[in-house]
matplotlib code that plots the C-alpha trace (Angstrom):
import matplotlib.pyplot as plt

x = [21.0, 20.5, 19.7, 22.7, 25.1, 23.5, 23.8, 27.5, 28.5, 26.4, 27.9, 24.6, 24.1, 21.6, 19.5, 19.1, 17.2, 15.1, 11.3, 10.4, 13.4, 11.6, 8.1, 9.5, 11.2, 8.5, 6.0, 8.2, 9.8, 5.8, 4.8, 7.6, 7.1, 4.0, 3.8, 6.7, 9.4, 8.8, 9.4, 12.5, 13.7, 13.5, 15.3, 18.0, 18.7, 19.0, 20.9, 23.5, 23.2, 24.4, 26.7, 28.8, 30.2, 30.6, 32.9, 34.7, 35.1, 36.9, 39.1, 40.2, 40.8, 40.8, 41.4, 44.1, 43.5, 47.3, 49.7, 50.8, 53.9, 53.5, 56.8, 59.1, 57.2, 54.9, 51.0, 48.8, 45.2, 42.6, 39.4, 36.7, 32.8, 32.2, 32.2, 33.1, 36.6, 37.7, 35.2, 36.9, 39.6, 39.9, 41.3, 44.9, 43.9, 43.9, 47.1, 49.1, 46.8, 47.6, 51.3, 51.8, 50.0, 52.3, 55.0, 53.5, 53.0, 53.3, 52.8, 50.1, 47.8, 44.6, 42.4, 40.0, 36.8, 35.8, 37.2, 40.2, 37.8, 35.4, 38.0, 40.2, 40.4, 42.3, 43.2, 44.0, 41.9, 39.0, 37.5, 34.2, 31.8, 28.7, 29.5, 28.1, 30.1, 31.8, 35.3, 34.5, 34.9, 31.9, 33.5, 34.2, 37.8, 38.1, 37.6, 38.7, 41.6, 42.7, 44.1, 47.2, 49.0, 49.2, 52.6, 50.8, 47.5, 45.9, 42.9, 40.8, 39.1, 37.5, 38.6, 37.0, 33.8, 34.9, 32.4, 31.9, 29.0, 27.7, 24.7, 25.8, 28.8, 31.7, 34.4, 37.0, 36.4, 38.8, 41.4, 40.9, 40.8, 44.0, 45.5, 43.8, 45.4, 48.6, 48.5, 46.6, 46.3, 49.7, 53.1, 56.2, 58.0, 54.3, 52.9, 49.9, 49.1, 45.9, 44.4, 41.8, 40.1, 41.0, 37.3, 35.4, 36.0, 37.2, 37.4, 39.8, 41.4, 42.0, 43.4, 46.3, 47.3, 47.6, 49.3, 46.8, 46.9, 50.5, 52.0, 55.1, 55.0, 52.5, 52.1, 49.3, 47.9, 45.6, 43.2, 43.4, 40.9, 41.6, 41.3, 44.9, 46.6, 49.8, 52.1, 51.1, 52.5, 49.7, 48.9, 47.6, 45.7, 44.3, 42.5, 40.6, 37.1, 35.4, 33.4, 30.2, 27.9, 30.2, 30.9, 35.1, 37.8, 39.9, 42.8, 43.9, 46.5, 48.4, 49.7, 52.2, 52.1, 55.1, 54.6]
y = [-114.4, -111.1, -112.2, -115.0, -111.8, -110.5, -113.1, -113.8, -109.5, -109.8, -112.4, -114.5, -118.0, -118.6, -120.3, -117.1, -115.7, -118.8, -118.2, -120.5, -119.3, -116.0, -116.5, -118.8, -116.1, -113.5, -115.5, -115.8, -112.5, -110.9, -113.4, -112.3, -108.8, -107.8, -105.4, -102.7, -104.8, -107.0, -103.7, -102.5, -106.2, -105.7, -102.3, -104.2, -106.8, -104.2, -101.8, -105.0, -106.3, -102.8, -102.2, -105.4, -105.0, -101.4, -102.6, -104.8, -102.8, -100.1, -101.9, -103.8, -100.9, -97.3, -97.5, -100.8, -102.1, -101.8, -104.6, -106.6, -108.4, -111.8, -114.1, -111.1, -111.2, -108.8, -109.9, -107.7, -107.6, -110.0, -107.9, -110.2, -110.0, -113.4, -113.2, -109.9, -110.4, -106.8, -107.3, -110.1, -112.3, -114.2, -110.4, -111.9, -116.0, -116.4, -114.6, -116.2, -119.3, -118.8, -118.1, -121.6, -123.5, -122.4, -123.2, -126.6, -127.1, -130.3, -132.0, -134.1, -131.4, -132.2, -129.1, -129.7, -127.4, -126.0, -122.4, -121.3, -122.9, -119.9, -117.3, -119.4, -122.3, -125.7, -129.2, -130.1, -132.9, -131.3, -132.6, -130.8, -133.1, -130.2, -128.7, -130.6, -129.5, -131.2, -132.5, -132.1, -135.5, -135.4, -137.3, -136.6, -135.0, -137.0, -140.6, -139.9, -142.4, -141.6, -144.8, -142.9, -139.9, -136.1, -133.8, -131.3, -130.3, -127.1, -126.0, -122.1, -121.5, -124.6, -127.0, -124.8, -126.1, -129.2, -131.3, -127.3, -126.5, -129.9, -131.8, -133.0, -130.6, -132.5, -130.8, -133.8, -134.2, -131.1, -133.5, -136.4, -134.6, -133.2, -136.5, -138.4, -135.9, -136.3, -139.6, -141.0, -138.5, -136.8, -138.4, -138.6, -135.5, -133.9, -130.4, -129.5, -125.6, -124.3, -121.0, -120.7, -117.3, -116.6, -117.3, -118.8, -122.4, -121.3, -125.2, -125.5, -122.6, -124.0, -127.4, -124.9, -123.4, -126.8, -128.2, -131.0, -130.0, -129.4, -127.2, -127.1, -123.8, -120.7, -117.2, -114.7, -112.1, -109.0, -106.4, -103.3, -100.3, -99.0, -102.3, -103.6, -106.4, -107.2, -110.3, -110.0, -112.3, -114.8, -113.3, -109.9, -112.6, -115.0, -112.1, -110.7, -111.4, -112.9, -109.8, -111.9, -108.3, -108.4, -111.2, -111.3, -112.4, -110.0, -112.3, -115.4, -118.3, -119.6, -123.2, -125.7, -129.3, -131.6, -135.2]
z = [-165.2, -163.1, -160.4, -160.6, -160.9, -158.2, -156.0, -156.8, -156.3, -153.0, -151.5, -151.5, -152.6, -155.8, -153.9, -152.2, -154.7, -156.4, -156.8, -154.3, -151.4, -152.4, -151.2, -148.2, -147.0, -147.5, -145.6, -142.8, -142.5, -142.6, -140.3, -137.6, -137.7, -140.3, -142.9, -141.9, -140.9, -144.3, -146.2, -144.1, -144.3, -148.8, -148.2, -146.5, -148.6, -151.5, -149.8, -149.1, -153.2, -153.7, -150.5, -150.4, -154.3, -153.8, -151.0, -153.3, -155.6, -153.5, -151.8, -154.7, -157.2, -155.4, -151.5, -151.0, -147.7, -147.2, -145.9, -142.2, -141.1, -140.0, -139.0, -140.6, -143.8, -145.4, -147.1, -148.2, -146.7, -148.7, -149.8, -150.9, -150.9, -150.0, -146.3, -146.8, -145.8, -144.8, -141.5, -140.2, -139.4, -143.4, -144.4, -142.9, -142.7, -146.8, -147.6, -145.0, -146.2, -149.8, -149.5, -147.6, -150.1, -152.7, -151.1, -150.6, -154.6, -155.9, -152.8, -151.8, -149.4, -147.4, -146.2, -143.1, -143.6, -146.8, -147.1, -149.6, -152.3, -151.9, -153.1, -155.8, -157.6, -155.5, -156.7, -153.2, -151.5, -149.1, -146.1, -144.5, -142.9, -143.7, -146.6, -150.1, -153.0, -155.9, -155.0, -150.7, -149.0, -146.5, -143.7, -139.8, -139.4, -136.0, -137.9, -141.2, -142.4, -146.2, -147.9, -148.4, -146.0, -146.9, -147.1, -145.5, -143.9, -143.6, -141.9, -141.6, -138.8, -138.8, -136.1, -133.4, -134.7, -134.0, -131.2, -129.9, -132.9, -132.9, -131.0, -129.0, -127.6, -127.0, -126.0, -126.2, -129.7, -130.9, -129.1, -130.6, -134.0, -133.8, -133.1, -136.0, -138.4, -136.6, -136.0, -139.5, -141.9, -142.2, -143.4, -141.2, -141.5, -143.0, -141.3, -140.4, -140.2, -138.1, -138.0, -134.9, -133.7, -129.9, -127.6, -130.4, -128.5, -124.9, -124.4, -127.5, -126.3, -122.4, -124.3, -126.6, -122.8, -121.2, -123.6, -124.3, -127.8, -128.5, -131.5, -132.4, -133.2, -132.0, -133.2, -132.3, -134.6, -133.2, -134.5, -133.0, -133.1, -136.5, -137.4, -138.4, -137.6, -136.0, -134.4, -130.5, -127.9, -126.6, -123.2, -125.4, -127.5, -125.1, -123.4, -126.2, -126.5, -129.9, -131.2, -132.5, -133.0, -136.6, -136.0, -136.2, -134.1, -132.7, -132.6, -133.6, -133.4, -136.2, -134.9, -136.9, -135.9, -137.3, -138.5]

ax = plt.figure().add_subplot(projection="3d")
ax.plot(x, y, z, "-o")
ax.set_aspect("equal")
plt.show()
């Protein structure tokens, strides 16, 4: 029971912590650097079980993150530990995420990639081709064909992975992903909303420029140094670099497809 608590404040699976995940990762954390760097590696996974819901806990319940504008509207910055939101780019994807959905209710909603599941409870249909969990329809995005169409379709940064963080790399894939939704997974007069960090995929981000992958609608969100976000127009955005030392996008493109 502790350490099942622990491993949900800390942002760290169960499995994490099992007795045999334990002693796996012992062995191979001593064998890569010996004695001392198993010790220092113990003092950093307990200084992160206590770190991380510190974190939470303050931005929660003493220091709120504050609030952005996005497309004239106001959301306030999304703290969670898991993925510990408030370092990257989900602390302004799942409000704006969130917000859309609900104005969605009732209708029949697909999500590509398994993310808003991780901070609150959905009844929508899920499609990750990865991730095994209860309810997630392990198929491939770009040859998926539901026996009946969605209202709406939305995806979090996940269809830069698409064909770019597979073996083999496949560039083209993104493409013809994009299309099936379009084309076979969404109803006529159905939206599909994308959220895609700037330089994670340079390839997906060369087809958005030239046009190959068409929205209907763009917008371009940006952190700057202090670490808040704001609307930007796409030449700001398209020149910022993915920071992966965090790792966290330091912009990214909200795009709206129509059916």
């Amino acid at each position: 029971m502790f350490l099942s608590q622990i491993s949900e404040l800390s942002g760290m699976s169960k499995g994490y912590w099992d007795n045999s995940s334990i002693t796996t990762r012992i062995k191979r954390v001593y064998k890569k650097g010996g004695l001392l760097f198993l010790i220092k590696s113990g003092f950093g996974v307990l200084w992160r079980s206590v770190k991380y819901p510190f974190l939470h806990y303050w931005f929660n319940h003493i220091s709120k993150l504050g609030a952005f504008l996005f497309n004239g509207r106001e959301y306030a910055y999304f703290a969670n530990i898991y993925n510990t939101t408030w370092q990257n780019e989900r602390v302004v994807e799942i409000p704006i995420a969130s917000r859309v959905l609900a104005e969605h209710k009732g209708e029949r909603i697909l999500e590509v990639g398994h993310v808003l599941g991780h901070y609150t409870e959905v009844s929508h249909d899920v499609l990750d081709k990865y991730e095994l969990s209860e309810g997630v329809i392990n198929e491939d995005v770009a040859t998926f064909a539901p026996q009946e169409k969605y209202d709406f379709i939305i995806s979090v940064s996940t269809m830069e992975h698409v064909g770019w963080d597979e073996e083999p790399r496949d560039p083209e894939k993104v493409i013809k992903s994009f299309d099936n939704l379009k084309n076979n997974c969404l109803k006529k007069g159905g939206t599909i909303m994308v959220t895609i960090p700037v330089d994670w995929n340079p390839s997906l981000d060369d087809h958005v420029r030239s046009g190959r992958i068409k929205f209907d609608e763009i917008y371009y969100l940006a952190k700057n140094e202090r670490g808040k976000w704001s609307e930007v127009d796409e030449r700001v955005a398209l020149n910022l670099k993915y920071d992966r030392t965090v790792p966290s996008a330091r912009a990214i493109y909200l795009g709206f497809i129509r059916g």
